[in-house]
C-alpha positions in Angstrom: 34.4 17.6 -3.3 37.4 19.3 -4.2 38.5 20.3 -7.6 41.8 19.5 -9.3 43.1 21.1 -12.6 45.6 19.0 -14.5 48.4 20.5 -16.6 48.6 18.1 -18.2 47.0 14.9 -18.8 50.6 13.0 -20.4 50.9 9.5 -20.5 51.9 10.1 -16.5 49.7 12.9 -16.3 46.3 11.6 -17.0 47.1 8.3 -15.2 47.9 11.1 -11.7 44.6 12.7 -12.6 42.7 8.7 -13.1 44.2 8.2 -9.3 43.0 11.4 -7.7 39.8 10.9 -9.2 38.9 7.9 -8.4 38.9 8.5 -4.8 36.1 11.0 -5.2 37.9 14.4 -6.9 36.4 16.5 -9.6 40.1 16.6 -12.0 40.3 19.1 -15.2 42.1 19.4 -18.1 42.5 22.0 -20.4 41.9 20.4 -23.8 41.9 24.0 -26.1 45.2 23.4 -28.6 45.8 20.3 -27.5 46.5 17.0 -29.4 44.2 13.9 -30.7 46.5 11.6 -29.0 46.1 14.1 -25.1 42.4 14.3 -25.5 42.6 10.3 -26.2 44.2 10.0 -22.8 42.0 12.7 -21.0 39.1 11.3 -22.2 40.3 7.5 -21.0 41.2 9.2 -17.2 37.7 10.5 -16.9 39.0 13.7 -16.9 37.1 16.6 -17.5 37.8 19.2 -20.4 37.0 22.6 -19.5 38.5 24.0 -22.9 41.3 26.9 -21.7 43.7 26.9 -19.0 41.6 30.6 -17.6 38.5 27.9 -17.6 40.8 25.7 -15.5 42.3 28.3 -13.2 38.7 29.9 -12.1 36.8 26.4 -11.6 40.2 24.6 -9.6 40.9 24.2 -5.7 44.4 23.2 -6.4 46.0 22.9 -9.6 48.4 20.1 -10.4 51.5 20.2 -12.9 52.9 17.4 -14.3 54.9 18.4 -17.3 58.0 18.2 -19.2 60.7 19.5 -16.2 61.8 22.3 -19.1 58.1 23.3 -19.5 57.4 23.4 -15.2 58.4 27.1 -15.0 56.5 28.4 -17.6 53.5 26.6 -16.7 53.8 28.1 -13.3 53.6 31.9 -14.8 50.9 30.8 -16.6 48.5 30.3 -13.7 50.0 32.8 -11.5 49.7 35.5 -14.6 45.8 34.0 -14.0 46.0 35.3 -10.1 45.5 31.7 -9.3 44.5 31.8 -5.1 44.3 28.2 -4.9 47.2 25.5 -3.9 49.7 24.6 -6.9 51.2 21.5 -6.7 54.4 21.0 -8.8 54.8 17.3 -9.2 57.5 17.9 -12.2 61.1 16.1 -12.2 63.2 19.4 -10.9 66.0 20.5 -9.1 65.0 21.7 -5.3 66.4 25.2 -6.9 64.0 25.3 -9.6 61.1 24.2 -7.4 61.6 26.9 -4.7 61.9 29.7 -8.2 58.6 28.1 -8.7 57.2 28.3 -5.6 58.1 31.9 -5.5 56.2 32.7 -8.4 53.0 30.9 -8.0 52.8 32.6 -4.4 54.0 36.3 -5.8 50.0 35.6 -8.1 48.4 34.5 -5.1 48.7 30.7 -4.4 49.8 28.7 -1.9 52.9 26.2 -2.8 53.3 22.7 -2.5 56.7 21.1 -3.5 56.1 17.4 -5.2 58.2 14.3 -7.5 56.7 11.4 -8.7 58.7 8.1 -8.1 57.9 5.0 -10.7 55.9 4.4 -13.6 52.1 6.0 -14.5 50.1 4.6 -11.2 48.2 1.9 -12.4 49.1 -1.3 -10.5 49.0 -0.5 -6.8 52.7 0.2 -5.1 53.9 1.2 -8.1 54.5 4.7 -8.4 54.9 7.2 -5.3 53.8 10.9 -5.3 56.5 12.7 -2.7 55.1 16.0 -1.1 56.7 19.1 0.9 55.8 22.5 2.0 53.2 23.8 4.5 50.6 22.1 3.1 51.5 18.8 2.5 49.3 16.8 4.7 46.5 18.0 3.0 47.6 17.4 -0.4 49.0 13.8 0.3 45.8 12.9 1.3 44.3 13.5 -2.0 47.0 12.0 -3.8 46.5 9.4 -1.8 44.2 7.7 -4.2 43.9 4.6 -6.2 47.5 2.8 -7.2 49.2 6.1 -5.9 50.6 6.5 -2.8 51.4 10.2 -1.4 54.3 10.6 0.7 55.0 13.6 2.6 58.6 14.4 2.8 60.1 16.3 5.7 61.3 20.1 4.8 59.6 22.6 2.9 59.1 23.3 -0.7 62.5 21.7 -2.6 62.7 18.8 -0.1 60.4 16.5 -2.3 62.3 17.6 -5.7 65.4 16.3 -3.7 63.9 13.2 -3.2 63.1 12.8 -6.9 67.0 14.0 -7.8 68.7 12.1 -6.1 66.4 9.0 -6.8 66.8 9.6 -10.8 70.3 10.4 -10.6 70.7 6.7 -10.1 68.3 5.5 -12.0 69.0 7.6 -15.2 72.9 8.4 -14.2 73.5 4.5 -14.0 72.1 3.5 -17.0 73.6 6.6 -18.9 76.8 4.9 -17.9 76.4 2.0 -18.2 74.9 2.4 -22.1 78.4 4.6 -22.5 80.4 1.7 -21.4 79.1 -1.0 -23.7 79.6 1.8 -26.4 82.7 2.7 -25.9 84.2 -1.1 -25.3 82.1 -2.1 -28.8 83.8 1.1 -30.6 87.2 -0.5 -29.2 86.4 -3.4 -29.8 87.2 -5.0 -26.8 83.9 -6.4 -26.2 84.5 -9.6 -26.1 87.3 -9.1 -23.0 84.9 -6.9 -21.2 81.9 -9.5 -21.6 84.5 -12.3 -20.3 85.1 -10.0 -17.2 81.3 -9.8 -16.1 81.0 -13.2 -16.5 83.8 -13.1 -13.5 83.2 -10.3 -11.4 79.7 -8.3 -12.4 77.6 -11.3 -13.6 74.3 -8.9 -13.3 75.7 -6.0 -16.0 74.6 -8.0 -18.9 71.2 -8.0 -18.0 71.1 -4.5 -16.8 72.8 -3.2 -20.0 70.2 -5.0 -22.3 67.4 -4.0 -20.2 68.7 -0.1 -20.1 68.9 -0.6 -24.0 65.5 -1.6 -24.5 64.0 0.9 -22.2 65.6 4.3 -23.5 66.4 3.4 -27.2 62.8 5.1 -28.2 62.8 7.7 -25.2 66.1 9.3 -24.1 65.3 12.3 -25.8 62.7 12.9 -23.0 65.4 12.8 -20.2 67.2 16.1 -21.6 65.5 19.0 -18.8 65.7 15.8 -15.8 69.1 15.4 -16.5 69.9 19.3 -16.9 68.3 19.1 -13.5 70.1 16.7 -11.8 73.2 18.3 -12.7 71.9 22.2 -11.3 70.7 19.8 -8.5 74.5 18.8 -7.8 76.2 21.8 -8.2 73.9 24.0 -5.7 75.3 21.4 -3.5 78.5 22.0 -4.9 79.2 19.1 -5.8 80.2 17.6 -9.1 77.6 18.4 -12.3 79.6 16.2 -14.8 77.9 13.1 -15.0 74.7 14.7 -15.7 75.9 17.8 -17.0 77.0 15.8 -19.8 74.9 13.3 -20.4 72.6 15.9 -21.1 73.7 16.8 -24.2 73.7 13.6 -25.4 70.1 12.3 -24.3 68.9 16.4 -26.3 70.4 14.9 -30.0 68.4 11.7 -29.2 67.0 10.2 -31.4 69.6 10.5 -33.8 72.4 11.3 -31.2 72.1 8.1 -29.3 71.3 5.8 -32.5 75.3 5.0 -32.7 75.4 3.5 -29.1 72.4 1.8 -29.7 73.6 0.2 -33.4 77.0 -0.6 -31.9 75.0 -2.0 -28.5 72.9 -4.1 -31.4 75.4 -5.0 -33.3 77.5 -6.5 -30.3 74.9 -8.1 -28.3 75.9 -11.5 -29.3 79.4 -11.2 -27.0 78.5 -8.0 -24.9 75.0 -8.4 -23.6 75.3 -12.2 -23.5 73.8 -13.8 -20.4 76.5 -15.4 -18.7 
């Protein structure tokens, strides 16, 4: 049986940790410091609490971080200040860049590395949600991911490979919407909304839906998206490419909630003309 440390059992965390253990896997948590509302989910995953993260670290096979993107390097020195000789798996929304930095460090403590991004919601309902692997290890970890509603994929390339997956897959998702709030913003501040709804009834008859649906899905959770989207735009400018569109959306997903409360009042406040079905 192997072991699996989680760090940490979030709402997409513990359902990761739920998967891997319910195709046969013993799956820690460390609950010491930790919230009512994490142990709640812990304790739901089956997941075992083994009080500190040094518990974790000694008792673990291969450790597992699924964290806030801002929070994935210092997690990483964490165990590797342990001397962690297992295999880390950094399944964290991160630029290829940031993943290889980690990488580096968790193998400088003693560790092997494997590269990883998770694609969809928390794995609950089979094809859902898709754990995407690289590095020399890969095969070995996708099988164990490989469990439950989630589905491992193991991306060609070594560690960075399966962040760029992940990038370039929420730099649509995210970037589009981002826009697309923007838009319905800036037409309602204009107030031109009614000529821009008129227009999509012509020549975009799916933005309606797609701008309601964007509304309802990030009014209560943009602020999460500040380190992705600070990691999509590092992700495009190692490419050299441009950084703007995430560069600067940012800023404005860090001050929200409030920052994004005005596009979402003047998104509310037009929705009879803007986000009208045609």
């Amino acid at each position: 049986m192997t072991t699996v440390g989680l760090l940490n059992p979030g709402d997409m965390g513990s359902k990761v940790g739920a998967a891997v253990r319910s195709a046969g896997s013993r799956v820690l948590w460390a609950g010491e410091g930790r919230s009512a509302e994490t142990r709640k989910r812990a304790v739901e995953g089956g997941l075992e609490d083994v009080g500190s993260v040094a518990a974790l670290v000694r008792a673990s096979d291969v450790i597992l971080s699924v964290c806030p993107p801002h929070a994935a390097v210092d997690v990483a020195k964490e165990v590797a200040g342990l001397r962690f000789a297992g295999t880390f798996v950094d399944g964290n929304a991160v630029s290829p860049g940031t993943a290889r930095e980690i990488g580096g460090i968790v193998e400088k403590g003693g560790a092997s590395f494997v590269d990883g991004g998770i694609i969809g919601p928390p794995p609950v309902k089979p094809g859902t949600t898709r754990f995407y692997v690289s590095g020399t290890a890969s095969e070995r970890i996708s099988a164990l991911l490989n469990a439950g509603p989630l589905q491992a994929i193991v991306v060609p390339g070594g560690p960075g490979a399966a962040s760029a997956v992940k990038m370039a897959y929420a730099s649509w998702t995210k970037g589009s919407a981002a826009l697309l709030l923007a838009v319905c913003a800036m037409a309602s501040a204009e107030g031109v909304e009614a000529s821009l709804a008129s227009e999509w009834k012509i020549s975009q008859t799916e933005l309606p839906s797609r701008a309601e649906g964007a509304a309802k899905s990030n009014a209560k959770k943009a602020w999460r998206f500040i380190g992705e989207m600070e990691e999509m735009a590092a992700t495009f400018a190692a490419a050299r490419l441009t950084d703007a569109f995430a560069g600067r959306g940012a800023p404005r997903a860090h001050a929200a909630p409030p920052g994004l409360n005005p596009v979402f009042e003047l998104l509310e406040r037009s929705r009879p003309v803007l986000l009208e079905q045609p």
